[in-house]
C-alpha positions as protocol buffer text, in pm:
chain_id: "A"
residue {
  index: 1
  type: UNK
  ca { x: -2377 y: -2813 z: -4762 }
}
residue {
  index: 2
  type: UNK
  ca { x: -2377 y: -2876 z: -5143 }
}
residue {
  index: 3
  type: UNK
  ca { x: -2278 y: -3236 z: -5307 }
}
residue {
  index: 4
  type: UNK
  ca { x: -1967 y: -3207 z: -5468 }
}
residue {
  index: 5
  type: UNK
  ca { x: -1934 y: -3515 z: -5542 }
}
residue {
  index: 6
  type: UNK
  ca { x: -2106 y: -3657 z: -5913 }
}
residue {
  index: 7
  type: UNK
  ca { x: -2422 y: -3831 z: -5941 }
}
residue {
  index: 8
  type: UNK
  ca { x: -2575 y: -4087 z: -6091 }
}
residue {
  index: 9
  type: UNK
  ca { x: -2912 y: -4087 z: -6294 }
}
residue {
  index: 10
  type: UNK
  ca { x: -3099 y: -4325 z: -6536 }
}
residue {
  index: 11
  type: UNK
  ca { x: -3420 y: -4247 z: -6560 }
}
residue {
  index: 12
  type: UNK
  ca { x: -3701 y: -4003 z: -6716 }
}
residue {
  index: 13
  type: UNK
  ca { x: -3696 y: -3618 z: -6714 }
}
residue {
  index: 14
  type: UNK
  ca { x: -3962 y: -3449 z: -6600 }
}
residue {
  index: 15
  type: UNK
  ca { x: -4084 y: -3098 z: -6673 }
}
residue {
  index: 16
  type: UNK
  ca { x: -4239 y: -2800 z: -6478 }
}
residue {
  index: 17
  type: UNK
  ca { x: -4452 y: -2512 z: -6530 }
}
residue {
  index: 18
  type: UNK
  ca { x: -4174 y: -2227 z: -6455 }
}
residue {
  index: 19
  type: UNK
  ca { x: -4456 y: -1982 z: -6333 }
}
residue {
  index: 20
  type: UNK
  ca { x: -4524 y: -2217 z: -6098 }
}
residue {
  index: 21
  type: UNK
  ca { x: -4383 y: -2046 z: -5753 }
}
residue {
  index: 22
  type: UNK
  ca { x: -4405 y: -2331 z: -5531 }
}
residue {
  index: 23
  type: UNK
  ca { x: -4159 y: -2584 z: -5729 }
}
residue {
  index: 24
  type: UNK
  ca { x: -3815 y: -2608 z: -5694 }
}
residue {
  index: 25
  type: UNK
  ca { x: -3597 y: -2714 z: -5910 }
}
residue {
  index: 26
  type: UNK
  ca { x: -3361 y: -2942 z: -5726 }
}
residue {
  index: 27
  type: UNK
  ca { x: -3163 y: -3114 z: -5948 }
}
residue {
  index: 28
  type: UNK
  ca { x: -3170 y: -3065 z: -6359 }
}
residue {
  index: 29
  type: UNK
  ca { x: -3028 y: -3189 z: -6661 }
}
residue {
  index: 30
  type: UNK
  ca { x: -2731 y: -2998 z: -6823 }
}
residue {
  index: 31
  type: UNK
  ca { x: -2753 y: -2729 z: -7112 }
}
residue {
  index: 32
  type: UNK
  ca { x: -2712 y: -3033 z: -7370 }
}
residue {
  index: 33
  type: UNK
  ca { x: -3032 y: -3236 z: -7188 }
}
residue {
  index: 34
  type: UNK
  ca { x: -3311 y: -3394 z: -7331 }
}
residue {
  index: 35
  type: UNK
  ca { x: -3557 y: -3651 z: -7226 }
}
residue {
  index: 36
  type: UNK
  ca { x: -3708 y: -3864 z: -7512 }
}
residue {
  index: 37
  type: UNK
  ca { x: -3790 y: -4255 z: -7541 }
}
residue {
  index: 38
  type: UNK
  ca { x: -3474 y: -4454 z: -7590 }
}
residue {
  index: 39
  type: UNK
  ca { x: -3683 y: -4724 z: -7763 }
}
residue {
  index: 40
  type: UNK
  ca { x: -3850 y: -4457 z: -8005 }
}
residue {
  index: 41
  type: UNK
  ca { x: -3640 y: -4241 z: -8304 }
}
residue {
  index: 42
  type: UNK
  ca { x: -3689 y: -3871 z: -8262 }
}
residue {
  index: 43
  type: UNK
  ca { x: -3918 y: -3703 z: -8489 }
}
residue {
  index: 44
  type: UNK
  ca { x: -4000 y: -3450 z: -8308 }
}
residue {
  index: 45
  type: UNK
  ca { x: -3850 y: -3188 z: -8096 }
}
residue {
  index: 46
  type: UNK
  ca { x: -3826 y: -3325 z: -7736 }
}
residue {
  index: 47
  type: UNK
  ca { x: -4066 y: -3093 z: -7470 }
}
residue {
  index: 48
  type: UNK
  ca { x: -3758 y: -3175 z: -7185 }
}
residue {
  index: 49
  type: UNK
  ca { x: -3454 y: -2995 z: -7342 }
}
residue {
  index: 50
  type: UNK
  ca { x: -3094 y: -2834 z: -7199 }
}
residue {
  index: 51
  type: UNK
  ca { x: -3198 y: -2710 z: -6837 }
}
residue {
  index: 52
  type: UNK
  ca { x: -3600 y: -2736 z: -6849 }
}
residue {
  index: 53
  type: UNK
  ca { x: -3514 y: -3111 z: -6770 }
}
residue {
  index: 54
  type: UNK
  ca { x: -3624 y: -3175 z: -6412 }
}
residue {
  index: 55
  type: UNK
  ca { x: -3416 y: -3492 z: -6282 }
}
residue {
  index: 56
  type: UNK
  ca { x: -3573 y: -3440 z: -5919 }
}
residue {
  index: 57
  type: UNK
  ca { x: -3824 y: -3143 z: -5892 }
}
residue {
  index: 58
  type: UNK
  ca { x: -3926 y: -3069 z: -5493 }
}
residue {
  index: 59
  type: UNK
  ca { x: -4309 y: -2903 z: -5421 }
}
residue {
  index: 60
  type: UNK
  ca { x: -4391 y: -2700 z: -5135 }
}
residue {
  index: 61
  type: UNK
  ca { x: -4736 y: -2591 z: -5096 }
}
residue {
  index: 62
  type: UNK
  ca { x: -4912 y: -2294 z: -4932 }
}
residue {
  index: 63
  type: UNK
  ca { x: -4942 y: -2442 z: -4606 }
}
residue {
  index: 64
  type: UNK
  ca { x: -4527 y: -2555 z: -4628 }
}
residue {
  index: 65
  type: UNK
  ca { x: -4688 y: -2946 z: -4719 }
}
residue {
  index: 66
  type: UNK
  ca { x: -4343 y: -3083 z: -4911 }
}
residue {
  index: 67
  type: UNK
  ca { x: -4327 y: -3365 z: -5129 }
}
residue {
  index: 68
  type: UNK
  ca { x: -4056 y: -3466 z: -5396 }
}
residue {
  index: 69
  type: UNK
  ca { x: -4067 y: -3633 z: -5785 }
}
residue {
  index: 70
  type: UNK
  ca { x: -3785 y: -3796 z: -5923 }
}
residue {
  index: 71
  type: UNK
  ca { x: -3775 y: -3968 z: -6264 }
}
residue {
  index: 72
  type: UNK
  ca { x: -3555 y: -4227 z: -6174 }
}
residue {
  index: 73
  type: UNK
  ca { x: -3638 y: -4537 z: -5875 }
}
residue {
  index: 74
  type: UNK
  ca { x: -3236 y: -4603 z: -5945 }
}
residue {
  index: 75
  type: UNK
  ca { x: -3107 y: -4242 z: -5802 }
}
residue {
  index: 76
  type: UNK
  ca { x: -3209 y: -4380 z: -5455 }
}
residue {
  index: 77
  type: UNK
  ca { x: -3113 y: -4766 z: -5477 }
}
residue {
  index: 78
  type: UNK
  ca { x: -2791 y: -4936 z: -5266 }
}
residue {
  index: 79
  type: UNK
  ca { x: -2587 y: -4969 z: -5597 }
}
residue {
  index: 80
  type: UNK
  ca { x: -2595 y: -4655 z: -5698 }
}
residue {
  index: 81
  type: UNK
  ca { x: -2517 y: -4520 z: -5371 }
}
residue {
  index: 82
  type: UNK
  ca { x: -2231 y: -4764 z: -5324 }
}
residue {
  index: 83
  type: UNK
  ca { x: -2074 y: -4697 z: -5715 }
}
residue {
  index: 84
  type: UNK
  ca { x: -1824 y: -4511 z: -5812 }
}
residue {
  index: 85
  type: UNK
  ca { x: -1736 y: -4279 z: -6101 }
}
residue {
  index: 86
  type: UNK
  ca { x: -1322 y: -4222 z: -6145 }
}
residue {
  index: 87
  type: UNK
  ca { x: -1230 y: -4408 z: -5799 }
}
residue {
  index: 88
  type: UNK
  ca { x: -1458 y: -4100 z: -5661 }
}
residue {
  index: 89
  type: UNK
  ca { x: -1816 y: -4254 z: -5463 }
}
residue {
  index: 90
  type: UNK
  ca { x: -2124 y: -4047 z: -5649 }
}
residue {
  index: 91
  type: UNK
  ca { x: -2279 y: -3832 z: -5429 }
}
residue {
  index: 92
  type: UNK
  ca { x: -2612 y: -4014 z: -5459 }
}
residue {
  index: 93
  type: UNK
  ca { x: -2607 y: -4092 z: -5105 }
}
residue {
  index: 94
  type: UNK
  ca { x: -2565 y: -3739 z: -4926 }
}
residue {
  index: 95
  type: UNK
  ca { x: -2789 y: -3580 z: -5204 }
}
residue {
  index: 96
  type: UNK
  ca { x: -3051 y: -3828 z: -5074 }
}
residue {
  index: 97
  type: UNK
  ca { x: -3062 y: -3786 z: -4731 }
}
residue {
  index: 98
  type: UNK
  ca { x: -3040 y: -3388 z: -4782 }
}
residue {
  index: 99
  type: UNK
  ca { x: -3371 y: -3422 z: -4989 }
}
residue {
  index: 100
  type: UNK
  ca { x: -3503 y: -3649 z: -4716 }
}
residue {
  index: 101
  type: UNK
  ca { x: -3466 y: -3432 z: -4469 }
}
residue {
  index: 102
  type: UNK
  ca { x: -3599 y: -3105 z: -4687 }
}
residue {
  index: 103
  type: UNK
  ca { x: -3897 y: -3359 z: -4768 }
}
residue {
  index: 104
  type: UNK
  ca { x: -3969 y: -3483 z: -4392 }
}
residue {
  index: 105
  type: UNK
  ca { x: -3935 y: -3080 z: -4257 }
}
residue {
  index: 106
  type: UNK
  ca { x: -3630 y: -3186 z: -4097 }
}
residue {
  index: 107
  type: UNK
  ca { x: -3421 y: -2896 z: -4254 }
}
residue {
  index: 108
  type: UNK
  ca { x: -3543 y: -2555 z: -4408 }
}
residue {
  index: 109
  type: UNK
  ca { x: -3788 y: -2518 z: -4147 }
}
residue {
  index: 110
  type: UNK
  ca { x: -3910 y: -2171 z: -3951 }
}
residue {
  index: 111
  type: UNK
  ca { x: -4077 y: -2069 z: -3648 }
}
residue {
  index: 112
  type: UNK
  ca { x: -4131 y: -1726 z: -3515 }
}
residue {
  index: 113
  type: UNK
  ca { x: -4086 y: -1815 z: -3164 }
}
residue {
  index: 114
  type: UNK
  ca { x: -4215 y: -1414 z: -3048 }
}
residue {
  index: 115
  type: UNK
  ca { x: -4310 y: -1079 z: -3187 }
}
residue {
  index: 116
  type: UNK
  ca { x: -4314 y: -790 z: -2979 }
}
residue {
  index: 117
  type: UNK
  ca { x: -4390 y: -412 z: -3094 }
}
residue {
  index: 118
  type: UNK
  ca { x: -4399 y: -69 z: -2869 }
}
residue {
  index: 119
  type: UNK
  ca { x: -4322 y: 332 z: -2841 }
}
residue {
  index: 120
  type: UNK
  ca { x: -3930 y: 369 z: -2894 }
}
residue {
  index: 121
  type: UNK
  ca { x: -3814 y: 377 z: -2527 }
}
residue {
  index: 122
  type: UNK
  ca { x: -4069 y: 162 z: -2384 }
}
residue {
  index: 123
  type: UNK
  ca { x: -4055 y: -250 z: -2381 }
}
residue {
  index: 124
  type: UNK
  ca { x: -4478 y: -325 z: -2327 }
}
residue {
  index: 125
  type: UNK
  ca { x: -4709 y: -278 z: -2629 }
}
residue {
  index: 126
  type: UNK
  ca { x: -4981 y: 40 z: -2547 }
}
residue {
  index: 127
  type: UNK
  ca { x: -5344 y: 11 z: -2524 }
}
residue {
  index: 128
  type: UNK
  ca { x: -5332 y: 241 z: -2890 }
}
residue {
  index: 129
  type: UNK
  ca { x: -5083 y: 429 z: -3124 }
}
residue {
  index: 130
  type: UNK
  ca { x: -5064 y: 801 z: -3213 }
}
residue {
  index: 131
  type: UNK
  ca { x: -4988 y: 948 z: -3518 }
}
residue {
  index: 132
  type: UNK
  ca { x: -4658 y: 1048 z: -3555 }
}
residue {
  index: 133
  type: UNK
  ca { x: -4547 y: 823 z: -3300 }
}
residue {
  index: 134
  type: UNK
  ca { x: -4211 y: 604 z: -3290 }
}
residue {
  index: 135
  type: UNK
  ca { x: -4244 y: 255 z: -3290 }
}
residue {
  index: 136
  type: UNK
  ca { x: -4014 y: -46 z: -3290 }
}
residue {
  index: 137
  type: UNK
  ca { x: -4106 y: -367 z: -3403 }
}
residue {
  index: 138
  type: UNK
  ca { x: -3916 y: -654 z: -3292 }
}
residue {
  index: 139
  type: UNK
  ca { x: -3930 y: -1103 z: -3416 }
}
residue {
  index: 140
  type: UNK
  ca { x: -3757 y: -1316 z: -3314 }
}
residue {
  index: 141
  type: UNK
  ca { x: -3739 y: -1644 z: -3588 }
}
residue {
  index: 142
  type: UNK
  ca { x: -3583 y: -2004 z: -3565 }
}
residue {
  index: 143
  type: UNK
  ca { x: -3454 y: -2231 z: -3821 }
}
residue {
  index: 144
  type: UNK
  ca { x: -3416 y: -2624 z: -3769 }
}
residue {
  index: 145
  type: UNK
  ca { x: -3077 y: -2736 z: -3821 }
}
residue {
  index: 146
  type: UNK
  ca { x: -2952 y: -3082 z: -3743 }
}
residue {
  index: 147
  type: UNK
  ca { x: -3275 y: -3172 z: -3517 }
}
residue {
  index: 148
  type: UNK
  ca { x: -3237 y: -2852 z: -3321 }
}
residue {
  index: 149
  type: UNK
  ca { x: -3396 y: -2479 z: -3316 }
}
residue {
  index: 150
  type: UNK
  ca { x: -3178 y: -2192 z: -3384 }
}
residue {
  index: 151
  type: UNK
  ca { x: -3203 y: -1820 z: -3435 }
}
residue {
  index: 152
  type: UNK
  ca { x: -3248 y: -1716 z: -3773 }
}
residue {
  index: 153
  type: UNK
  ca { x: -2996 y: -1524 z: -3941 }
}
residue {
  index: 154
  type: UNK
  ca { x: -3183 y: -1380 z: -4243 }
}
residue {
  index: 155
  type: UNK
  ca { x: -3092 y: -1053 z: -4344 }
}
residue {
  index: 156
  type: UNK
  ca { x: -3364 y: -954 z: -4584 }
}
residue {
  index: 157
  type: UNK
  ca { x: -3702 y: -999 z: -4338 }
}
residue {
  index: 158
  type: UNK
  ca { x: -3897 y: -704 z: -4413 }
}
residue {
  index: 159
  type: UNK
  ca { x: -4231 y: -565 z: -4215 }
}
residue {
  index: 160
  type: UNK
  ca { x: -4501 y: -403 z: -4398 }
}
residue {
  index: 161
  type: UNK
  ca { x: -4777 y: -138 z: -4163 }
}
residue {
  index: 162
  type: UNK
  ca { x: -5066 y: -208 z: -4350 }
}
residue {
  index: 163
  type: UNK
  ca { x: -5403 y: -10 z: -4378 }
}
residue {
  index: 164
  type: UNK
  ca { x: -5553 y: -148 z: -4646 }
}
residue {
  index: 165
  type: UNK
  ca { x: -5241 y: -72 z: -4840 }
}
residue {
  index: 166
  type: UNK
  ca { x: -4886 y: -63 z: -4710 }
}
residue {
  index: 167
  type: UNK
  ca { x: -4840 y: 258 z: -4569 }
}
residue {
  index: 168
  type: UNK
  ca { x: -4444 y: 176 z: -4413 }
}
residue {
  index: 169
  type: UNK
  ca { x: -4213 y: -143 z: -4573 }
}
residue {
  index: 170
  type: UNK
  ca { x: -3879 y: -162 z: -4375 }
}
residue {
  index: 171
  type: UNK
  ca { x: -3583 y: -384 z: -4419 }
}
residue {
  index: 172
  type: UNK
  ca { x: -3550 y: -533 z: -4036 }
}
residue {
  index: 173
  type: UNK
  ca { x: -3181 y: -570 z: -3898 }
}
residue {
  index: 174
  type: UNK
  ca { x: -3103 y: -924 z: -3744 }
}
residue {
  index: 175
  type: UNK
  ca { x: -2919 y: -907 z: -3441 }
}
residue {
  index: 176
  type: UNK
  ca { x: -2791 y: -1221 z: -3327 }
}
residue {
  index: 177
  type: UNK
  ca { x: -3147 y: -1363 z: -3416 }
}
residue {
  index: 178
  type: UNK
  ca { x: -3340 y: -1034 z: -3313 }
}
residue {
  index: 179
  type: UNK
  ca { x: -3476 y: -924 z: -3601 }
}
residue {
  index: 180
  type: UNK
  ca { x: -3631 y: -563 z: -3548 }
}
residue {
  index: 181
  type: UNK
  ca { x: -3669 y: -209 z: -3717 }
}
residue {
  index: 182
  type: UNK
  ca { x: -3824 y: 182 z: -3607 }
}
residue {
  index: 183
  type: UNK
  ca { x: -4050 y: 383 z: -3818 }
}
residue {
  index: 184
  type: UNK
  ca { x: -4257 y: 694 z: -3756 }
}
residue {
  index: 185
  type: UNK
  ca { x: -4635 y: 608 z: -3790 }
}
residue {
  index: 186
  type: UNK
  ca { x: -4796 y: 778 z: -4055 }
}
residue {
  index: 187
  type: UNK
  ca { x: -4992 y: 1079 z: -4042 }
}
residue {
  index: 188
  type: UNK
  ca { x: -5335 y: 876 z: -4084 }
}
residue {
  index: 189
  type: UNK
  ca { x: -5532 y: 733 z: -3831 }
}
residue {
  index: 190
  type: UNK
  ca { x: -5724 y: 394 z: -3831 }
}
residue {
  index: 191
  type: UNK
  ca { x: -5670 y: 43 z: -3770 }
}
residue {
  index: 192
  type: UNK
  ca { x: -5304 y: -98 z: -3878 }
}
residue {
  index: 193
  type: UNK
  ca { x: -5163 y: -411 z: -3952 }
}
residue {
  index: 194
  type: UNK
  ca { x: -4802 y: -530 z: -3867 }
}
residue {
  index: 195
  type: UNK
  ca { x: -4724 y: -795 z: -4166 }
}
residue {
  index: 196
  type: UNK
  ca { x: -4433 y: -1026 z: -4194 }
}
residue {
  index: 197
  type: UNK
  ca { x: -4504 y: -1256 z: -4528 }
}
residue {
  index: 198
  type: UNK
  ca { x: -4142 y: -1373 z: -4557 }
}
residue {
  index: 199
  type: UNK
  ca { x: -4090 y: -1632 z: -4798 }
}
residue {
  index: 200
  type: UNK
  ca { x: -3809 y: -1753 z: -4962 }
}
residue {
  index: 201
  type: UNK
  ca { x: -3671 y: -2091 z: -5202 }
}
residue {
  index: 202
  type: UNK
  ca { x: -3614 y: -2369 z: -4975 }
}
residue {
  index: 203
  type: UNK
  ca { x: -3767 y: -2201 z: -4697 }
}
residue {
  index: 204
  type: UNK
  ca { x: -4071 y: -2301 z: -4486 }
}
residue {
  index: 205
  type: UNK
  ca { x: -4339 y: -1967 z: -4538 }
}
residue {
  index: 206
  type: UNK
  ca { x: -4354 y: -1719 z: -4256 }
}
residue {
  index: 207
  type: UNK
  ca { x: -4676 y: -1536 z: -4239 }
}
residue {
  index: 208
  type: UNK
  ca { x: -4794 y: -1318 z: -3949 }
}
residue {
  index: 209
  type: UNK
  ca { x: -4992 y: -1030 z: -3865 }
}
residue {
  index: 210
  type: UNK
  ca { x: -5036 y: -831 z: -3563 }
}
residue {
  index: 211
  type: UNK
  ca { x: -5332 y: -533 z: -3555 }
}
residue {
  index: 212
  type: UNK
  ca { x: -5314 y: -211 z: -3341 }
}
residue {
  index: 213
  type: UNK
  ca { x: -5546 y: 115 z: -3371 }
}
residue {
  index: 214
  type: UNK
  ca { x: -5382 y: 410 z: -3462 }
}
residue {
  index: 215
  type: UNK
  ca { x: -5585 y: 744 z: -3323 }
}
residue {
  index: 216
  type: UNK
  ca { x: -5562 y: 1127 z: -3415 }
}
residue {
  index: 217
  type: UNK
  ca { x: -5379 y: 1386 z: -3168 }
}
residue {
  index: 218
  type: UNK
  ca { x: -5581 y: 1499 z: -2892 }
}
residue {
  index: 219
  type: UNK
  ca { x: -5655 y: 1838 z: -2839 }
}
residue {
  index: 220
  type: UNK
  ca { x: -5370 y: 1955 z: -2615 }
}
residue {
  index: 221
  type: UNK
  ca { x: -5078 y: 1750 z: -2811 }
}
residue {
  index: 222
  type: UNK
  ca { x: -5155 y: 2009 z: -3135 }
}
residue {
  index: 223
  type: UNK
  ca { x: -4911 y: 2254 z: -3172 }
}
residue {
  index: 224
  type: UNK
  ca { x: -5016 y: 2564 z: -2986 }
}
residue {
  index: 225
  type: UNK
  ca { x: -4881 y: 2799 z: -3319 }
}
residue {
  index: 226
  type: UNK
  ca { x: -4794 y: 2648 z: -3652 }
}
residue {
  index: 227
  type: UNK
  ca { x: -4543 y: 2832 z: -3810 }
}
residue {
  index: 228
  type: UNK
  ca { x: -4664 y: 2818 z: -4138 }
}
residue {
  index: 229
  type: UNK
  ca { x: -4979 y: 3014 z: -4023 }
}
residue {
  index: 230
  type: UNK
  ca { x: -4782 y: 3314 z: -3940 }
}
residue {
  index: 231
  type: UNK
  ca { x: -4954 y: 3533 z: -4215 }
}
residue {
  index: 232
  type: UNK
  ca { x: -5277 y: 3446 z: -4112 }
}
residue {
  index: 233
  type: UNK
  ca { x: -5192 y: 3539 z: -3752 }
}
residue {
  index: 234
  type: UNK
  ca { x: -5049 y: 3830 z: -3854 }
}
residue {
  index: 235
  type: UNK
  ca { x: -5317 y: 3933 z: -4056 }
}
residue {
  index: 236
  type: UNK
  ca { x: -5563 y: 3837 z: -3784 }
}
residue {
  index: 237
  type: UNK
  ca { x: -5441 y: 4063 z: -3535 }
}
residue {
  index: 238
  type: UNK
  ca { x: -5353 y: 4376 z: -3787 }
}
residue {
  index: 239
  type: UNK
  ca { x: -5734 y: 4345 z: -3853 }
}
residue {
  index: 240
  type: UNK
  ca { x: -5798 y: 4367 z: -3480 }
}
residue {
  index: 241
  type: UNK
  ca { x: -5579 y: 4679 z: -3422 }
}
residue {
  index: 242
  type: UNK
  ca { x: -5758 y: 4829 z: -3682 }
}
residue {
  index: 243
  type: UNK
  ca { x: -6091 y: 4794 z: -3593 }
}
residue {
  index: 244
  type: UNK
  ca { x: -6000 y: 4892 z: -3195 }
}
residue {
  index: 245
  type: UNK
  ca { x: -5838 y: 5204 z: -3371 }
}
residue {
  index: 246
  type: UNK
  ca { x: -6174 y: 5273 z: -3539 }
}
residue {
  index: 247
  type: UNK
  ca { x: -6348 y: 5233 z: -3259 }
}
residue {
  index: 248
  type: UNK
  ca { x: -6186 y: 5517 z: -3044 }
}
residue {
  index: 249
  type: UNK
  ca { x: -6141 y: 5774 z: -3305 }
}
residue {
  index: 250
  type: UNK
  ca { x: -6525 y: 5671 z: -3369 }
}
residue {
  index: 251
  type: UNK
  ca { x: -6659 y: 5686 z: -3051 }
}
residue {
  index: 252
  type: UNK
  ca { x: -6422 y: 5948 z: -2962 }
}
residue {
  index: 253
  type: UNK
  ca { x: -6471 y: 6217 z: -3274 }
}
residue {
  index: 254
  type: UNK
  ca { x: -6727 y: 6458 z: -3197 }
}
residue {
  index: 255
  type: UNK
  ca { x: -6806 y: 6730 z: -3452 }
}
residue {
  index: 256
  type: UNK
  ca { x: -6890 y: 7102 z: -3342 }
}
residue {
  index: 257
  type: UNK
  ca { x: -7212 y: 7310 z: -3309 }
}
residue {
  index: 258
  type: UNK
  ca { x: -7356 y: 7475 z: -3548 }
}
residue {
  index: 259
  type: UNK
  ca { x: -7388 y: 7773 z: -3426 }
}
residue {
  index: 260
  type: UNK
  ca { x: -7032 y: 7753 z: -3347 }
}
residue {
  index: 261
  type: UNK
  ca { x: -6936 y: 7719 z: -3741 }
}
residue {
  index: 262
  type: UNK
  ca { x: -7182 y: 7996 z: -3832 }
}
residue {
  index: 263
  type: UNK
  ca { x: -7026 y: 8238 z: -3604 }
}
């Protein structure tokens, strides 16, 4: 949980790109901040001022690699774990070890122990897809807490079915650490892409991504009459009884003799 408790500083502050996305700003100064030279008068406006001023910034790269700055050596030494600020002990001590363990991927750490996708109704993935076609989509994800794996409970894990572009990006429900979600596969065929790039602040990356072949209908699933082809139907077979009407009053017709009409 969060330190409560104050802390203790004396050091430098640093400062961060803030379009940086993989640093975290762990602990910084307040809105009346600034970190200048003690030993130096101020000319010049400080670069560190009100919250830009990093006390302890954390870094977690691409491939979840941590590592933490702090401008102070003092933060983390015996006396100022062991002071005290208004009979209350700072909370330099907790605050450490919570960063040590965030540093040493010993909290804030996920897994996707299994992924599993198939037709609605069915639990084994098919050879292929069909357009159209109901699927469910099902991982399961574990955080480290307190040395040990549990489920996940993140509510915002989404799934993207990707053919070159996203075609389908659903919100997955968590269900006691089954996260999972149905869509209808689109109306295009080719080869797909389940995606899960979840990745949130504090939070180890999660990046998966699972291919399947989607194919057309065959030639016996098709509708055998479309309803929106009605008037072409219709006008199809008007056009038939004509020309069978034609054809008997043609074939049919026969005109009298001549000498007949003279007479």
């Amino acid at each position: 949980g969060a330190v409560k408790n104050p802390l203790l500083y004396h050091g430098a502050g640093l400062l961060a790109d803030a379009s940086n996305p993989l640093v975290l700003d762990i602990l910084t100064g307040s809105s009346t901040a600034y970190s200048h030279n003690p030993l130096l008068p101020i000319t010049e406006y400080p670069h560190a001022v009100g919250k830009n001023v990093l006390l302890i910034a954390g870094l977690q790269a691409r491939n979840n690699a941590r590592v933490v700055f702090s401008g102070s050596l003092e933060f983390f030494s015996d006396e100022f774990f062991k002071a005290t600020v208004g009979g209350k002990t700072v909370g330099n001590s907790d605050f450490a070890k919570a960063v040590s363990m965030w540093c040493f991927q010993e909290s804030g750490v996920l897994k996707v122990d299994s992924i599993n996708h198939h037709l609605v109704g069915e639990k084994s993935p098919p050879e292929f897809y069909t357009i159209r076609e109901m699927v469910e989509y099902t991982i399961k994800i574990q955080e480290k807490k307190n040395g040990k794996w549990v489920p996940f409970d993140g509510k915002d894990v989404q799934v993207e079915f990707v053919r070159i572009d996203p075609f389908v990006r659903s919100t997955m429900e968590n269900s006691g650490g089954r996260i999972w979600t149905q869509f209808k596969i689109p109306d295009v065929y080719g080869v797909y892409q389940f995606r899960v790039n979840y990745q949130r602040l504090g939070l180890s990356r999660i990046q998966t991504v699972t291919q399947v072949s989607v194919r057309p209908l065959r030639h016996n699933q098709y509708e055998r009459f479309i309803s929106s082809a009605y008037p072409y139907y219709t006008s199809a077979f008007s056009m038939m009884i004509g020309v069978f009407v034609f054809s008997l009053v043609f074939l049919h017709y026969k005109e009298e003799d001549a000498k007949k009409k003279s007479e």
